[in-house]
Residue frames as a rotation matrix with the C-alpha (Angstrom) as fourth column:
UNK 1
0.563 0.826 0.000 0.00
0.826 -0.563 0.000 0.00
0.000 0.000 -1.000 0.00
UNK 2
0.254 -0.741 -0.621 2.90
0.072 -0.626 0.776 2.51
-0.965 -0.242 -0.106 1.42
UNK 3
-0.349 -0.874 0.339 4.73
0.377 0.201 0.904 1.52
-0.858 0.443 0.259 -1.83
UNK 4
0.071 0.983 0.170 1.19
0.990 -0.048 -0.135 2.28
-0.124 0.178 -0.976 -3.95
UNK 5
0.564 0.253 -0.786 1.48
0.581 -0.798 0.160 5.45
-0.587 -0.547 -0.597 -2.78
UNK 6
0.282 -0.660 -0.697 4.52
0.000 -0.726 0.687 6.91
-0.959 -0.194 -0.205 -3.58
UNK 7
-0.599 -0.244 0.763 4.24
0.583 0.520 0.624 5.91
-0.549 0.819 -0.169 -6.73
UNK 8
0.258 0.929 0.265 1.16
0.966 -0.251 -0.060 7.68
0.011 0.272 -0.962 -7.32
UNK 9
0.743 -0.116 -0.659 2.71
0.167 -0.922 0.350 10.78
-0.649 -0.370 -0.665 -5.68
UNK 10
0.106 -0.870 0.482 5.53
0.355 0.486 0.799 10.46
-0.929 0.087 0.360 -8.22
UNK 11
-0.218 0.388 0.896 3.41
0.975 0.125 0.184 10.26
-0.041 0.913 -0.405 -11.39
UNK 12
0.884 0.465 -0.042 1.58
0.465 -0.885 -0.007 13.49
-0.041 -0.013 -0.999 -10.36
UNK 13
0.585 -0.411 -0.700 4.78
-0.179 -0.906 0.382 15.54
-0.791 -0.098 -0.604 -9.76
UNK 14
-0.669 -0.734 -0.118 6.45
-0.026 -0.135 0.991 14.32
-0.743 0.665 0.071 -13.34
UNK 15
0.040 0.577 0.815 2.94
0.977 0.150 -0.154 14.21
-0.211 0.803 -0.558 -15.55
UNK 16
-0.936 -0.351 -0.036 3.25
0.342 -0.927 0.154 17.07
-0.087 0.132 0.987 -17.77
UNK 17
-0.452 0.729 -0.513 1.18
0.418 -0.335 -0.845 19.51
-0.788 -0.596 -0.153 -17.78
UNK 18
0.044 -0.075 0.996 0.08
0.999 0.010 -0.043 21.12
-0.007 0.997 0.075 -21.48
UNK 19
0.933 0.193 0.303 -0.87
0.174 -0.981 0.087 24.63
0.314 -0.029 -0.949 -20.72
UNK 20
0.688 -0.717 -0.115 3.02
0.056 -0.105 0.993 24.38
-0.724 -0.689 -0.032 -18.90
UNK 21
0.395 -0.667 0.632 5.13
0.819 0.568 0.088 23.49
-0.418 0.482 0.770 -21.73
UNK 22
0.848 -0.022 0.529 5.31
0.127 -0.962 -0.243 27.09
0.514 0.274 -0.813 -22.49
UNK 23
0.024 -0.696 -0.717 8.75
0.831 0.412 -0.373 28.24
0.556 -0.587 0.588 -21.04
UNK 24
-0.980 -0.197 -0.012 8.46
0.174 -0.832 -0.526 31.84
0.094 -0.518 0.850 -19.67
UNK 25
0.299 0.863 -0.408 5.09
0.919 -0.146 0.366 33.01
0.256 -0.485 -0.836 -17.49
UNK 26
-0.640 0.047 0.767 4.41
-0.289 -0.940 -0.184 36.60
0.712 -0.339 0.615 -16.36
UNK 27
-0.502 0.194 -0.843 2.70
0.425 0.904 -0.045 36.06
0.753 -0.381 -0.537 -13.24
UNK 28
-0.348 0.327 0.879 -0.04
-0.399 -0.900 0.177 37.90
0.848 -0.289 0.443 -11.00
UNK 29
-0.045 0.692 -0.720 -1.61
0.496 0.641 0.586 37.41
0.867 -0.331 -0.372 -7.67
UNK 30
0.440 0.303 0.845 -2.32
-0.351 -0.809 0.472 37.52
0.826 -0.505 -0.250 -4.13
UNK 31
-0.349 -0.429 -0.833 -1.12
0.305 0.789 -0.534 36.34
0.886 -0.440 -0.145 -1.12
UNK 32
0.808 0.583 0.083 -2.55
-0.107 0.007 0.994 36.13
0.579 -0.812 0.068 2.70
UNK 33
-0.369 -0.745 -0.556 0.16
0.144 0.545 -0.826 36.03
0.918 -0.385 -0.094 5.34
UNK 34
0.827 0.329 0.455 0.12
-0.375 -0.279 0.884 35.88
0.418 -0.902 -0.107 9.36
UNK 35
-0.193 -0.919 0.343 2.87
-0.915 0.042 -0.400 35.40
0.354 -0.391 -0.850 11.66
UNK 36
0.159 0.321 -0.934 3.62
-0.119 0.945 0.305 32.08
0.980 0.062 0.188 13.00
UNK 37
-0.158 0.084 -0.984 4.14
0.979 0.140 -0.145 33.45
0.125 -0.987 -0.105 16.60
UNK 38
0.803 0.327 -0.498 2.84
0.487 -0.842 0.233 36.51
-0.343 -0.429 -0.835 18.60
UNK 39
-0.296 -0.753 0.588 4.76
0.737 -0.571 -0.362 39.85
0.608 0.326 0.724 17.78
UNK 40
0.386 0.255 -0.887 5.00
0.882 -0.385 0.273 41.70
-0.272 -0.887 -0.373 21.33
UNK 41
-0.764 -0.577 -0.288 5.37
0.564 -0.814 0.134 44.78
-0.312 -0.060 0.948 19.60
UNK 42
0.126 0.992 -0.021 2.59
0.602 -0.093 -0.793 47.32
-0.789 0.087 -0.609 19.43
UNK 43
0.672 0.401 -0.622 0.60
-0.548 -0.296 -0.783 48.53
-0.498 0.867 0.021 16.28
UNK 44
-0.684 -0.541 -0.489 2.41
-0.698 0.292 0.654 45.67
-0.211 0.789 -0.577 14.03
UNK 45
0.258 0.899 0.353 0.26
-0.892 0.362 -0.272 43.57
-0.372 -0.245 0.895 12.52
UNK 46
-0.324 -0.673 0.665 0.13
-0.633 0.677 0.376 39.95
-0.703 -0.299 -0.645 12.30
UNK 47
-0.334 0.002 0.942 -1.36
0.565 0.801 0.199 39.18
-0.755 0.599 -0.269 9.54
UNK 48
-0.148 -0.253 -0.956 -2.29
-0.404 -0.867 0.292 40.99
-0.903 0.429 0.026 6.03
UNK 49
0.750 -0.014 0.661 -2.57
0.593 0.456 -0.663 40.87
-0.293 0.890 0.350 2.42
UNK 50
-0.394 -0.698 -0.598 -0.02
-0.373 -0.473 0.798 41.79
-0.840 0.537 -0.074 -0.44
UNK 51
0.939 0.307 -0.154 0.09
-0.235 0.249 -0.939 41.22
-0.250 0.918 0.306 -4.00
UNK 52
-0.248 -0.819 0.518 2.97
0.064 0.520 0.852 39.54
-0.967 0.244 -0.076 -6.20
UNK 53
0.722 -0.145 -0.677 4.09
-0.664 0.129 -0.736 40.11
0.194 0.981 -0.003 -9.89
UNK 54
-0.009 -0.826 0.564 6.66
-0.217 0.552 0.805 37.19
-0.976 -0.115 -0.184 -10.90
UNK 55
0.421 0.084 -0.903 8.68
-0.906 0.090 -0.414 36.21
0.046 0.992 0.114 -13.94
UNK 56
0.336 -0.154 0.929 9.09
-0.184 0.957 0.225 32.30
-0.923 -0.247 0.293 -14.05
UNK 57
-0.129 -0.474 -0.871 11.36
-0.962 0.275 -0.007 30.43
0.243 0.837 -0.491 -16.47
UNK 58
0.376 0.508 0.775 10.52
-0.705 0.700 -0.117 26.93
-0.602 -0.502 0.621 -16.56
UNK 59
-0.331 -0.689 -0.644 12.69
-0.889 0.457 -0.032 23.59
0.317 0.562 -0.764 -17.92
UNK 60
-0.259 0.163 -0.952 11.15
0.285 0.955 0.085 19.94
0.923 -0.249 -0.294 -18.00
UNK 61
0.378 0.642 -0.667 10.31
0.843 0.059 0.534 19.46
0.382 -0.765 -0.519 -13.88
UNK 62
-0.290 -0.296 -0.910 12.30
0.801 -0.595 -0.061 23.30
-0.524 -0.747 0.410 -12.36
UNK 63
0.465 0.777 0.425 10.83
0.763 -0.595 0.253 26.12
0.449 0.207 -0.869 -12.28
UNK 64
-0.552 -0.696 -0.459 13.01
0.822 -0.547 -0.158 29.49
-0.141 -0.464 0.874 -11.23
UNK 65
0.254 0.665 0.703 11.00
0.839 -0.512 0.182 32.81
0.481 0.544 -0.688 -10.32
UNK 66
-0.901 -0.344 -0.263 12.00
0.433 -0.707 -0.558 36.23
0.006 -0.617 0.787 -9.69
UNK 67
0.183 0.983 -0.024 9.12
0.813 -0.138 0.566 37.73
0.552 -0.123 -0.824 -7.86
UNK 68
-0.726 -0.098 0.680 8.21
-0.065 -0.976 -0.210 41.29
0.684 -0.196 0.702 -6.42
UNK 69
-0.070 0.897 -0.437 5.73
0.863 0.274 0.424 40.93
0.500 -0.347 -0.793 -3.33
UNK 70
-0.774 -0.285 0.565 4.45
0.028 -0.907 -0.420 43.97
0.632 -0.309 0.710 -1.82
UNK 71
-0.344 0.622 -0.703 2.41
0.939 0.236 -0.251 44.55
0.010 -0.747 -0.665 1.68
UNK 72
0.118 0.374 0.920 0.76
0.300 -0.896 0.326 47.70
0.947 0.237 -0.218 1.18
UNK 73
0.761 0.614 0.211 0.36
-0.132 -0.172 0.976 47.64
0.635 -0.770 -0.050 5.60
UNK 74
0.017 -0.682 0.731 3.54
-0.999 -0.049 -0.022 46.14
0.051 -0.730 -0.682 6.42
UNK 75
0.608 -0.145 -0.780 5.05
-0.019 0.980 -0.197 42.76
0.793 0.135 0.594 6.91
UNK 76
-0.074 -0.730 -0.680 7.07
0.664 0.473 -0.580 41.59
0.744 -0.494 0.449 9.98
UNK 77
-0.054 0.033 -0.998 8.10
0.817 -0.572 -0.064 44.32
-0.573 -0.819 0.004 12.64
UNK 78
-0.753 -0.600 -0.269 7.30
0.503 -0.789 0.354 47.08
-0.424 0.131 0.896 10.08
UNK 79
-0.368 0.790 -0.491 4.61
0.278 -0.411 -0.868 49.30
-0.888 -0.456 -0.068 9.93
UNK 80
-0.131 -0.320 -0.938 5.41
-0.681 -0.658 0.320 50.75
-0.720 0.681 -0.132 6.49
UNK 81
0.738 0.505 -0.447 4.75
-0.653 0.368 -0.662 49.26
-0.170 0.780 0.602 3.30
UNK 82
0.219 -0.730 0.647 7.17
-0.084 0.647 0.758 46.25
-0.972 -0.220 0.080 2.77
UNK 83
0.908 0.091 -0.408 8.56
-0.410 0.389 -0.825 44.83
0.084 0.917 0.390 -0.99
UNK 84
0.271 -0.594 0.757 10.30
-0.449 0.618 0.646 42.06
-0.852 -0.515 -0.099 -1.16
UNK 85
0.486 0.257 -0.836 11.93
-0.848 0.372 -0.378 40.66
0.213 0.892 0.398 -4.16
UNK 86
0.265 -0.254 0.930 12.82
-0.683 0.632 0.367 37.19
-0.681 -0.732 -0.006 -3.97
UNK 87
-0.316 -0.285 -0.905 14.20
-0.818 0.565 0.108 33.97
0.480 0.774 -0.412 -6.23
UNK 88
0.214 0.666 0.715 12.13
-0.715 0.605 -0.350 31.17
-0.665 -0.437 0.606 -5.93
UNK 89
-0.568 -0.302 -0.765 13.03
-0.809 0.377 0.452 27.73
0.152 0.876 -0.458 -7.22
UNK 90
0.011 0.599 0.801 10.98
-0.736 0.547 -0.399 24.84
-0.677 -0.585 0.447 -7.56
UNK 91
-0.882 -0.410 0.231 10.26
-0.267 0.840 0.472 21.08
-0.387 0.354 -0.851 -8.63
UNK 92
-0.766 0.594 0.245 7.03
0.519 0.797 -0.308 19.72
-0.378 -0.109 -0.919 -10.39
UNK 93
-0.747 0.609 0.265 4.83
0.358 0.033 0.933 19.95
0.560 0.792 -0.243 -12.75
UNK 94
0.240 0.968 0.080 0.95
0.165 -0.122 0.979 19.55
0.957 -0.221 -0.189 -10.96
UNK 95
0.822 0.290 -0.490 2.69
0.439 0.225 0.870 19.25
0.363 -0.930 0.058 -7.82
UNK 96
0.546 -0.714 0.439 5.50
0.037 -0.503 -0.864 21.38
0.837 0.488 -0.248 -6.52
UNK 97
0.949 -0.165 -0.269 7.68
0.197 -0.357 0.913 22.27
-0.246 -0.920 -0.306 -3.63
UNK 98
0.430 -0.760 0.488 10.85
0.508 -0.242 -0.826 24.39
0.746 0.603 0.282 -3.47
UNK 99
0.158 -0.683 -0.713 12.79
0.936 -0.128 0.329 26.69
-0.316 -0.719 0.619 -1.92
UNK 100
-0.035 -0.605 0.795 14.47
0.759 -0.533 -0.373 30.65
0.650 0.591 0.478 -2.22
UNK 101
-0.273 -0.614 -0.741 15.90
0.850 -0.515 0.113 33.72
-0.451 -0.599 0.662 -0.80
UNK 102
0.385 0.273 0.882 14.98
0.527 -0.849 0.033 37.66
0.758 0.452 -0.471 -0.73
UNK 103
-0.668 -0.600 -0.441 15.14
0.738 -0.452 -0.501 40.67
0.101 -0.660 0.744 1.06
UNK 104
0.303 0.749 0.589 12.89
0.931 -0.364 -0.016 43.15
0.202 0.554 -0.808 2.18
UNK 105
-0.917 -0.305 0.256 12.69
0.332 -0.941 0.065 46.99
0.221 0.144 0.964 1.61
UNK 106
0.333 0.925 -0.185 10.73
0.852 -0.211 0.480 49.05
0.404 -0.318 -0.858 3.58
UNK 107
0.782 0.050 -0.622 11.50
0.446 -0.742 0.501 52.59
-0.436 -0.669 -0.602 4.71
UNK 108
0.818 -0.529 -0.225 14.03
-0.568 -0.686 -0.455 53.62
0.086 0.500 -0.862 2.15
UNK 109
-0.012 -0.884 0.468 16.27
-0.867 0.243 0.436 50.60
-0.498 -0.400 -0.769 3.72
UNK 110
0.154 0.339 -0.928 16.84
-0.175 0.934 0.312 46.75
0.972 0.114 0.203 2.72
UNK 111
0.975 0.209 0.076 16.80
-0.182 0.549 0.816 44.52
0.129 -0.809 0.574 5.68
UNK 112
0.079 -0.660 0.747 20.06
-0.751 0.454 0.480 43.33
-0.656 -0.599 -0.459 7.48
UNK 113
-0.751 -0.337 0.567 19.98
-0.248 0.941 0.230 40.05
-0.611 0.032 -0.791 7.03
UNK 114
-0.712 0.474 -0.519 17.74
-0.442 0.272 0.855 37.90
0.546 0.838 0.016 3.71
UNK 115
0.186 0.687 0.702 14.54
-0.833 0.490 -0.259 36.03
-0.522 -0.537 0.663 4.45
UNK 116
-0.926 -0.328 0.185 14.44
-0.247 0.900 0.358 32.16
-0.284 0.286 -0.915 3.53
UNK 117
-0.210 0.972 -0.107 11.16
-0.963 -0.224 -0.147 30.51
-0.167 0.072 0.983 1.81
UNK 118
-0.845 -0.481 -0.234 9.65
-0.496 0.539 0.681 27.48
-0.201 0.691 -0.694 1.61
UNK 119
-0.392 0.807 -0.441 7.21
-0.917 -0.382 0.115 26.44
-0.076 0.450 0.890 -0.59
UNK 120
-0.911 -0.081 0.403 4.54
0.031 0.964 0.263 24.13
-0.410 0.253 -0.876 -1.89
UNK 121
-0.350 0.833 -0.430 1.49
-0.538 -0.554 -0.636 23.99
-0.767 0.009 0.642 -3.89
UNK 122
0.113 0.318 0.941 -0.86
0.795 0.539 -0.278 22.61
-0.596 0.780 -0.191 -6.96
UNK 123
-0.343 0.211 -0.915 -0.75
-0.525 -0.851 0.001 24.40
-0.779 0.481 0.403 -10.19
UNK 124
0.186 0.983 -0.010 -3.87
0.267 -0.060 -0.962 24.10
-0.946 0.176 -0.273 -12.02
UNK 125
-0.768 -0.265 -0.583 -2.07
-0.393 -0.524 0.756 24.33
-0.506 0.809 0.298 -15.81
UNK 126
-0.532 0.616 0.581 -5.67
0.823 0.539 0.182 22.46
-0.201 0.575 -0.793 -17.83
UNK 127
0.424 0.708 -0.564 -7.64
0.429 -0.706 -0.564 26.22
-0.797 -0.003 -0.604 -17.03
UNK 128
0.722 0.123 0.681 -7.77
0.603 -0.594 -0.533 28.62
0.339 0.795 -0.503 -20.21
UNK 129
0.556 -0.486 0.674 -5.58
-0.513 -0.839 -0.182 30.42
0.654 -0.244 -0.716 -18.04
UNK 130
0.176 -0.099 -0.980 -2.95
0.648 0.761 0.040 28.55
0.741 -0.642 0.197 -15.52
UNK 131
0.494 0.381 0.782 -3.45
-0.617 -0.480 0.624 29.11
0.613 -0.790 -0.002 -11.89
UNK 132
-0.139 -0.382 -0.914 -1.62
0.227 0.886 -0.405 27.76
0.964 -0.263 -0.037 -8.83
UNK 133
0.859 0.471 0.199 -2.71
-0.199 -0.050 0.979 27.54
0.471 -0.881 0.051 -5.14
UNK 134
-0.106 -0.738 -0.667 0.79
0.546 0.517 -0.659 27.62
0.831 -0.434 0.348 -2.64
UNK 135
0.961 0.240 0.137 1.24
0.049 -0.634 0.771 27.79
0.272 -0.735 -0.621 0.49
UNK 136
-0.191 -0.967 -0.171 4.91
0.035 0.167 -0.985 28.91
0.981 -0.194 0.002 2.01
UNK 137
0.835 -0.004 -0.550 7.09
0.491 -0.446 0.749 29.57
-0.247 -0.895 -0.370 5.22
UNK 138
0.073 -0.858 0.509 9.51
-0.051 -0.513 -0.857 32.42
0.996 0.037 -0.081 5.63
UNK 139
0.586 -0.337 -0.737 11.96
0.758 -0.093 0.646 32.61
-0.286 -0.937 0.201 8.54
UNK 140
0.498 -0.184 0.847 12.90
0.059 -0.968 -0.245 36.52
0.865 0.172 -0.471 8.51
UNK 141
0.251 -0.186 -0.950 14.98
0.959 -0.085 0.270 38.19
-0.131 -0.979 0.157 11.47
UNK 142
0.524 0.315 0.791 14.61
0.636 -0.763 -0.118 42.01
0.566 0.565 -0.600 11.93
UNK 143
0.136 -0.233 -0.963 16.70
0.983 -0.091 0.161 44.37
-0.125 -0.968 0.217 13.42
UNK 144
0.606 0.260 0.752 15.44
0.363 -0.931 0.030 47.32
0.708 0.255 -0.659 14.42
UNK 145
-0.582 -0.448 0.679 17.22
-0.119 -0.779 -0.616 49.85
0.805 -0.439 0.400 16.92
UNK 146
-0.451 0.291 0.844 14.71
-0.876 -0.325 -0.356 50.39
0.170 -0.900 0.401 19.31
UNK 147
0.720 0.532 0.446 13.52
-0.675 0.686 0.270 46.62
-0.162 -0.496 0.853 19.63
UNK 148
-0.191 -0.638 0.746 16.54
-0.477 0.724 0.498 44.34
-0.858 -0.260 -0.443 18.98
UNK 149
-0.902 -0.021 -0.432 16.45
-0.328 0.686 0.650 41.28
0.282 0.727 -0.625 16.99
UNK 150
-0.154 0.921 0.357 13.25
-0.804 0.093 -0.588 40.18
-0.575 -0.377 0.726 16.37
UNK 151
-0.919 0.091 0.384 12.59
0.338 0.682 0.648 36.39
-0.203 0.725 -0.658 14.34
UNK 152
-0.078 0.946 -0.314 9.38
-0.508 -0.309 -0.804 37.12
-0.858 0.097 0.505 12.32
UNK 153
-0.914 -0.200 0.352 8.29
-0.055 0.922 0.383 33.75
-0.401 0.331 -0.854 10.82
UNK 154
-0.374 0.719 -0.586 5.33
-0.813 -0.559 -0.166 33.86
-0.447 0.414 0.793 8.39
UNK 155
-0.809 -0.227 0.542 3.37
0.158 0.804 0.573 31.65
-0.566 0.549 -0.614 6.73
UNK 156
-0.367 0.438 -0.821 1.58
-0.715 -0.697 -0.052 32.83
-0.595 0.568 0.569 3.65
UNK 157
-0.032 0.661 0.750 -1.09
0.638 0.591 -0.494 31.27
-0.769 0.463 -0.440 1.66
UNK 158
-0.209 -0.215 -0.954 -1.24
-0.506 -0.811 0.294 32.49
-0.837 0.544 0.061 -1.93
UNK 159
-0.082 -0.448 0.890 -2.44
0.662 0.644 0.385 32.17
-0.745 0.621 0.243 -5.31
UNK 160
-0.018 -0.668 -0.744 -1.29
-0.331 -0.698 0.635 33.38
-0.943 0.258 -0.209 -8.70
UNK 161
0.513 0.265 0.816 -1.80
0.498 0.683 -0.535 33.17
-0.699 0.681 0.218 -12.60
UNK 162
-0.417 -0.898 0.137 0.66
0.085 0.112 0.990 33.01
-0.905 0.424 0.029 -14.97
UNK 163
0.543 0.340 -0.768 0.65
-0.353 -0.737 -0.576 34.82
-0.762 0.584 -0.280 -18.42
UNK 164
0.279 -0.756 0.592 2.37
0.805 0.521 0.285 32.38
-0.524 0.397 0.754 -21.12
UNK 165
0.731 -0.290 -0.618 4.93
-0.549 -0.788 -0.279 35.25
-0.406 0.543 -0.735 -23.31
């Protein structure tokens, strides 16, 4: 049965996809985040929307995207609008998971130190239009002056449809 399985999970992340076979996507969407522990600092909020533009290059099962996310409200220990650009790689076709590295910029500054992502998700390439549903985690550490180091760990639900060019 076990053995059944993983087989099955296999197929799905190497069956191609048709609407995929395209190599370069322009990509739009949204995303939902919320922290993944309390942030004892007042007026920050813990959780939020943003939007994301991304350009994906895609090859057989990897998938590399440079992406722009922006919190209009803030993200982490900042109050101020956030954008983050980030490189995102991933594996799979219908099924995915990956991995990648940004920074954000928020107050005229980048951050200190990069944030770290990792993903997973379905993308949905049969629609007139393809669409994918992921959810990540980021592990972020801010340092501000007047509060130290803070870890501000997110996880962020998101999805996002892709323009074949």
């Amino acid at each position: 049965m076990k053995r059944w399985m993983v087989w099955a999970v296999a197929g799905m992340l190497m069956a191609p996809v048709p609407a995929l076979a395209q190599k370069a996507f322009l990509g739009f969407g949204v995303n939902y985040w919320r922290a993944a522990d309390d942030v004892d600092v007042d007026g920050i909020d813990e959780s939020g929307l943003g939007w994301v533009v991304s350009l994906t290059q895609r090859d057989r099962l990897l998938a590399a995207s440079l992406e722009i996310e922006h919190s209009p409200r803030g993200r982490g220990i900042s109050t101020k609008p956030v954008t983050s650009p980030s490189l995102i790689v991933t594996t799979g076709e219908f099924l995915f998971v990956g991995g990648g590295i940004g920074i954000d910029y928020t107050d005229g500054e980048f951050a200190r130190r990069p944030f770290y992502d990792l993903r997973a998700g379905v993308r949905f390439g049969a629609l007139p239009i393809p669409v994918e549903v992921f959810g990540s985690y980021r592990y972020a550490r801010w340092n501000r002056p007047d509060l130290g180091k803070i870890d501000t760990d997110t996880v962020t639900l998101g999805v996002r449809a892709y323009l074949p060019f």
